[in-house]
N, C-alpha and C positions, 0 to 999 in steps of 0.2 A: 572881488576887487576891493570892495568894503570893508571885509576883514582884514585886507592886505595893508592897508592904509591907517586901519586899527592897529595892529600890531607895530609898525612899524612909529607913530605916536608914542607907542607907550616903550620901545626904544628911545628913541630921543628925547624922554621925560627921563627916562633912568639915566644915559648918559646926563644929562642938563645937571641932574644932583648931584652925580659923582664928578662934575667937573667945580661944584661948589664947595663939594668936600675939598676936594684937594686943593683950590685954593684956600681955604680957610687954613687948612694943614701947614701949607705955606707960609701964610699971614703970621699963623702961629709960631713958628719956625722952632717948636719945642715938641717933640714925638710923646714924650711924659703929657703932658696940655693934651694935644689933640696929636692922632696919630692918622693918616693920611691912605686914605685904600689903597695903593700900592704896596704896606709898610703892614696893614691888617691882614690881605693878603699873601703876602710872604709869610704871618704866624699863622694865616691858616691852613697852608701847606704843610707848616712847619708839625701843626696841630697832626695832621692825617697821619704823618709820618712817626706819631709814637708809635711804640707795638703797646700801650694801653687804650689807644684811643677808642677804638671798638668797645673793650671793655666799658671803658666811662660812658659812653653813648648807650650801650646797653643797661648799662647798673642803675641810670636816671630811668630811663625810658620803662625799665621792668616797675621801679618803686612810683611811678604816677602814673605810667597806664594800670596797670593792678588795682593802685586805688581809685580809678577811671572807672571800672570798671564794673569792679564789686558797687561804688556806689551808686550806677545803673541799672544795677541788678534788684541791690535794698533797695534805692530811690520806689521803682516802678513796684517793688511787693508790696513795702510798705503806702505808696498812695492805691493800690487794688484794697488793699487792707482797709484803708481809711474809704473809700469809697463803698464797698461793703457793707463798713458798719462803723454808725455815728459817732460810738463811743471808742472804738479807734484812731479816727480826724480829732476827736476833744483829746484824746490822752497825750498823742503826736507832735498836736500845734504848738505846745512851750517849748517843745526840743528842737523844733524843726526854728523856730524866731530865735532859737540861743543860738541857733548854729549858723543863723545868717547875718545875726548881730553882732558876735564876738569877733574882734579882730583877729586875723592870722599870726601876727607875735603871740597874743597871747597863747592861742591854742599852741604854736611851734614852743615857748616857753613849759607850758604845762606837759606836753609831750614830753621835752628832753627831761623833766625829771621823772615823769613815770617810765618810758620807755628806754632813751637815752636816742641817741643818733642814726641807730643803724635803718630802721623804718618808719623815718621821720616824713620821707616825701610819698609815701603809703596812706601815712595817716592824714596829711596834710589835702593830699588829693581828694581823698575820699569823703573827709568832713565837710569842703569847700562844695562838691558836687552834689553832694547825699540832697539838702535840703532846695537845692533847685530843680531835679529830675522828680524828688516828690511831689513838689510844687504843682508842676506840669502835669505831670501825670496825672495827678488827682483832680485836675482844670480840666483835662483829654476825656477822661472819664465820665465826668458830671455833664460833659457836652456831650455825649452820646445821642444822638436823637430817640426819643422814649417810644418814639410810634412804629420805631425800628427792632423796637427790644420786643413790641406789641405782637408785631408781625410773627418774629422766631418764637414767642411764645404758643401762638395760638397752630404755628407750622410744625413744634416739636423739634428744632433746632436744638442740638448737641451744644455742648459746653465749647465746645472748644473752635467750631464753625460759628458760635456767636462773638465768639471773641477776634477770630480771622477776620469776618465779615462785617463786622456792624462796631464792634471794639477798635478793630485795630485803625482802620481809615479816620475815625475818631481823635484818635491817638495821635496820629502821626503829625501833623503840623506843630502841635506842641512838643513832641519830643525831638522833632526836626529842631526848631530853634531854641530849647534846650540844650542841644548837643551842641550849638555853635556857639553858645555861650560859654556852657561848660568847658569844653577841651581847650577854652584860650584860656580859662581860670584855672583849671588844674595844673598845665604848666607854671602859666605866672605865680602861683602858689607853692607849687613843689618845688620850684627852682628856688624860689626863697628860701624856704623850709630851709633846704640844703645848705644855706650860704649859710644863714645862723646857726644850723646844728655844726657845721662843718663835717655833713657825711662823709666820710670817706670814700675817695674813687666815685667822683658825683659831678656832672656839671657844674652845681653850686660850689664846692668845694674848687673846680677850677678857676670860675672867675672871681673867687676869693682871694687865692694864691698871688693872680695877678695885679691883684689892687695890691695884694702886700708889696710886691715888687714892684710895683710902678711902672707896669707891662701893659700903656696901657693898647696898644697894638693885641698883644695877647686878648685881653679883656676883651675887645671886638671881636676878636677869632673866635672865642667863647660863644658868645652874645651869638655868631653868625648862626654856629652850627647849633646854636639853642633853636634858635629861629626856623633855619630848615629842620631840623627831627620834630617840634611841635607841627612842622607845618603838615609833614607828610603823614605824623602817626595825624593829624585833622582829617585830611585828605581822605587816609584809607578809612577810617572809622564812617565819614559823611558818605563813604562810595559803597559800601556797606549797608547803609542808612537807606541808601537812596533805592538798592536794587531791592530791599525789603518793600518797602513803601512802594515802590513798582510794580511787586510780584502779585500778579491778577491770576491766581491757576483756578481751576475750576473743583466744586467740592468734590472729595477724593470720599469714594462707600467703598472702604473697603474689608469692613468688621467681618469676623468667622461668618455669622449669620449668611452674612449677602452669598457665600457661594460653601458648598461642601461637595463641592465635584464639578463639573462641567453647567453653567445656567445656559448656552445656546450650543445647538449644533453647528456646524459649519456649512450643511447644506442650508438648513433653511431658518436661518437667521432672523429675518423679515419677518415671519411667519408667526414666529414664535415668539418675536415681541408685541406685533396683533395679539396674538392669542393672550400673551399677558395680561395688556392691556386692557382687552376685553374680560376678562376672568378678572381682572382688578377693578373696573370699572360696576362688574355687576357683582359687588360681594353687600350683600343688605344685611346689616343689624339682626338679631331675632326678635327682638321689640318691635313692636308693630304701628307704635306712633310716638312723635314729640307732642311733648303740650308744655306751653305758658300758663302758669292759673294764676289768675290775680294779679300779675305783675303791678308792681306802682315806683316811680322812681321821683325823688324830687332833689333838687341843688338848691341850698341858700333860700331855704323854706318856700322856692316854688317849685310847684308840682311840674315835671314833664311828661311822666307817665301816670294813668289810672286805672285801675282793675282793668289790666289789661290781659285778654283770654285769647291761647290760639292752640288749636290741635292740628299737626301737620303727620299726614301718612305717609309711611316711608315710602321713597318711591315719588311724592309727590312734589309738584312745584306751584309754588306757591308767591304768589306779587304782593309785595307790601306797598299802601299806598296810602299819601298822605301829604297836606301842605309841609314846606320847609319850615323848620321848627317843632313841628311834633313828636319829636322824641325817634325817628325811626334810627338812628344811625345809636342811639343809646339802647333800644331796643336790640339789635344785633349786637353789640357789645356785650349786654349782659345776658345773652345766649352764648357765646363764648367764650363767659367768666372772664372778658376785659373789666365790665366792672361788675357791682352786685344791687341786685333790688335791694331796694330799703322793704319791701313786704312782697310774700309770693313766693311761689317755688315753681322750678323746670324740672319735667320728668322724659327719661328717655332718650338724653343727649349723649348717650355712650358711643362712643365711634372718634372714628377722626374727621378732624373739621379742615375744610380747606374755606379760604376767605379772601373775596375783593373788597376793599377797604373805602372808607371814601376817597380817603388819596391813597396813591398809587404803591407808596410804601415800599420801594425798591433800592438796591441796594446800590448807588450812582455810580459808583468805579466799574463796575464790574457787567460785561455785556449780559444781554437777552436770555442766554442759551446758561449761564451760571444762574441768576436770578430765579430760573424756572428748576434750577436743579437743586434751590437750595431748599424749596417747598416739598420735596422729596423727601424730605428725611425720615417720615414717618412710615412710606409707604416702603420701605428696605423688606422689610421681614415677606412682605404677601407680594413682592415682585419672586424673592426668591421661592418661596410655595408654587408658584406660577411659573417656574422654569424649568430646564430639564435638569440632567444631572450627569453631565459628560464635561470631559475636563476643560476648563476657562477660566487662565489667571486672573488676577483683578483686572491689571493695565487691559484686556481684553474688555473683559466684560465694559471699563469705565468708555472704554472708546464703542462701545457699543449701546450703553445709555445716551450719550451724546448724541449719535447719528438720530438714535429713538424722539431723542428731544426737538433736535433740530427737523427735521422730519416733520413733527405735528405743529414746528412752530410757525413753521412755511406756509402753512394752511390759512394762516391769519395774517400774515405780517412777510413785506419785501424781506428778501433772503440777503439781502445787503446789509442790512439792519442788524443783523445778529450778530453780530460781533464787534458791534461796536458799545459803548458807557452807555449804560442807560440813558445815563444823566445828559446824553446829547442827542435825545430821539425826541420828537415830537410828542404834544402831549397823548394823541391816541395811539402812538404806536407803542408810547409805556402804559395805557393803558389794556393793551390788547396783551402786553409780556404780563401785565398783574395778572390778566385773566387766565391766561397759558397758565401760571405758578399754582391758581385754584386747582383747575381742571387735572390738569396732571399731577399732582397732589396724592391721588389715589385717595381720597377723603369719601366716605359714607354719605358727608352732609355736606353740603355748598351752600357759603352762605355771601351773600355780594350786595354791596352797596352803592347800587348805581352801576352797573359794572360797562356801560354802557355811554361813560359822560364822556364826550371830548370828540366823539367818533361820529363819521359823517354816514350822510343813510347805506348808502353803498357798503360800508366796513361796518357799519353795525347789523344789515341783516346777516352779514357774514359770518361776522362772530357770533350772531343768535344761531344759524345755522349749527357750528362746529359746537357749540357748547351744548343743544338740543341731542347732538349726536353720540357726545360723548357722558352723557348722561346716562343711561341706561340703568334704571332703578334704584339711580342717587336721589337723595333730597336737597330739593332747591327751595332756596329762600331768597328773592333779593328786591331790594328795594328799587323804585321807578319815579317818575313824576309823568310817565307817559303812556298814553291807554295802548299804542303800535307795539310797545315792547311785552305788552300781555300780547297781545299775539303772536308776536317772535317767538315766544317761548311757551305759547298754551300752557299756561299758569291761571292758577285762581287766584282771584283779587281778593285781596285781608285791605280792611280799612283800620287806618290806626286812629 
């Protein structure tokens, strides 16, 4: 009913103007002066019924979305470029300020004598756009959250699953209102373009003609149907925009690797991703232990770490423990080459590392059950080692890691939860999806900090539970502030 009463407002605003118009029309009593929407509409009837008219609506529409579009295309390579590398953004910044400084005559004038008329509203589009979608972009980019890039680094995150997942959500609010900038400036620019070059067979060249002739009814007609083709080529390009920006699928493994024949039977399905699992869970290093020697770490000439010494047995689990502020969360970092001692060396760290983080480090768009699948990435190769060899498309097998995921995720976490944004779960229930992302990781080494913060006693022996379970002669390493969580997890206490 609300809406109904909405809409029908914004009826009686639009009649209210057209009845302003026309009496001014009136007042005027001169069609050349002002020309009256009765009088605009009869030329824009008049208009439909060329047999060029399509034409012309076409021949603008190709020469400004084209350059729409390529400079959407440079825009966003060229700001990846500049983001990349420093001396990129230095080399870019003088062309990209000419090009949002320079007025549009002038470039429309420089144009027609290099090029002449025929791809004047190409160029005109494309220049106008170029230096605002890099702008953005290169703003989208440098907002990336770092502790997010942190994460795909130390998970072995694919090029191209870091840029879906942690790039593009980034991305997108900036190139969202970029585009709504943009696609009213490319029109309002290419229709110029057009008027001064006098393109042939061109929007601008129509409502040209009628200023020559002092049509000015025609001239509105023009103007109308400029107004509708901007509005819709807007329309579909933002609805476009919008279902990208929407699109939440889940990561797709589907490289040669992952299957060369069948990876499950169809009897015993279940069985065989146990058996996986467990085959994945106990695959141990042939090194026989991790050591710290000497570690020492300092920021801003104060010391946070000191000959700091630890040997961990593979297989073994191990509590770090120590007031806040003693370096322990910088200690796990420069265990997984997040940063580097300034003195010391680590021996032994060969494998793959899965890691709870101090925060939660999830990827907010995107539910439970993808977050845990995107800590996967590593584990592709020795899931397929680990399965059979009877025939199983991708789409098979991926609706088969799912259920596998979902399944262990249940164990720790309401089944309601799973499919919803991270980023709208309670603080221990994303804590408990971070924990899920280590665990099933298929990682040799587990390293977690704090992994435990946020959760109440109930949900924490819980998760000590599943995570003692699925451990099966991994290396644990995780930091505590609490002596009950040594015993969750029968670990030896390291003092830092």
């Amino acid at each position: 009913m609300k809406g109904n009463h909405k809409q029908i407002r914004k009826v009686i605003i639009l009649l209210f103007w057209l009845g302003v118009w026309q009496a001014a029309a009136l007042l005027a009593d001169n069609p050349i002066l002002l020309a009256g929407p009765f009088q605009v509409l009869r030329a824009f009837v008049d208009n439909l019924m060329r047999p060029d008219f399509i034409f012309i609506v076409l021949h603008s529409l190709a020469g400004i979305g084209l350059g729409f579009f390529l400079a959407l295309f440079a825009g966003m390579l060229l700001g990846a470029a500049g983001y990349r590398m420093t001396w990129a953004e230095e080399l870019l910044a003088p062309m990209m300020a000419v090009f949002k400084s320079v007025p549009v005559a002038s470039f429309v004038v420089l144009l027609l004598i290099w090029f002449g008329s025929a791809r004047l509203s190409f160029w005109i589009s494309f220049l106008i756009v170029l230096p605002n979608v890099y702008v953005n972009t290169l703003a989208g980019l440098k907002s990336t959250d770092s502790r997010l890039l942190e994460m795909a680094r130390v998970f072995g995150m694919g090029r191209g699953k870091k840029f879906f997942y942690i790039y593009r959500p980034a991305l997108m609010p900036y190139i969202g209102s970029c585009l709504k900038i943009s696609l009213g400036m490319s029109w309002k620019s290419g229709v110029a373009a057009e008027i001064i070059g006098l393109s042939e067979a061109s929007l601008g060249e129509r409502l040209y003609m009628s200023k020559i002739y002092l049509d000015t009814a025609g001239l509105f007609a023009w103007t109308v149907t400029i107004v509708l083709v901007s509005f819709l080529f807007e329309k579909a390009v933002l609805s476009v925009f919008r279902l990208f920006a929407g699109w939440h699928p889940y990561p797709f493994f589907g490289w040669r690797e992952w299957y060369q024949g069948n990876l499950f039977s169809d009897v015993d399905k279940k069985s065989r991703w146990k058996e996986a699992g467990i085959q994945q869970q106990e695959r141990i290093h042939t090194q026989n232990s991790i050591q710290m020697l000497h570690i020492e770490k300092s920021y801003n000439g104060q010391s946070v770490i000191r000959d700091f010494n630890l040997k961990m047995e593979r297989g073994g689990r191990y509590l770090l423990m120590a007031p806040s502020g003693a370096g322990k969360t910088t200690l796990l970092k420069i265990l997984t080459g997040l940063e580097q001692a300034d003195r010391g060396e680590i021996a032994g760290m060969a494998g793959r590392i899965g890691m709870v983080f101090q925060e939660d480090r999830l990827c907010e768009e995107y539910d439970a059950v993808c977050n845990i699948l995107l800590g996967m990435e590593k584990s592709r190769n020795l899931l397929m080692k680990s399965c059979g060899s009877d025939s199983m498309t991708r789409k098979q097998f991926q609706r088969q890691l799912i259920e596998y995921v979902r399944a262990q995720a249940v164990r720790i976490l309401p089944e309601d939860c799973l499919t919803k944004p991270v980023g709208n779960l309670s603080g221990g229930m994303r804590r408990r999806v971070s924990l899920l992302r280590a665990v099933l990781s298929g990682a040799d080494i587990l390293i977690m900090d704090e992994p435990f913060t946020g959760l109440d006693e109930e949900n924490r022996a819980r998760s000590a539970a599943y995570l003692m379970e699925q451990l099966r002669g991994r290396t644990l390493l995780a930091t505590t502030h609490r002596e009950e969580d040594v015993d969750l997890l029968q670990g030896k206490k390291i003092y830092c």
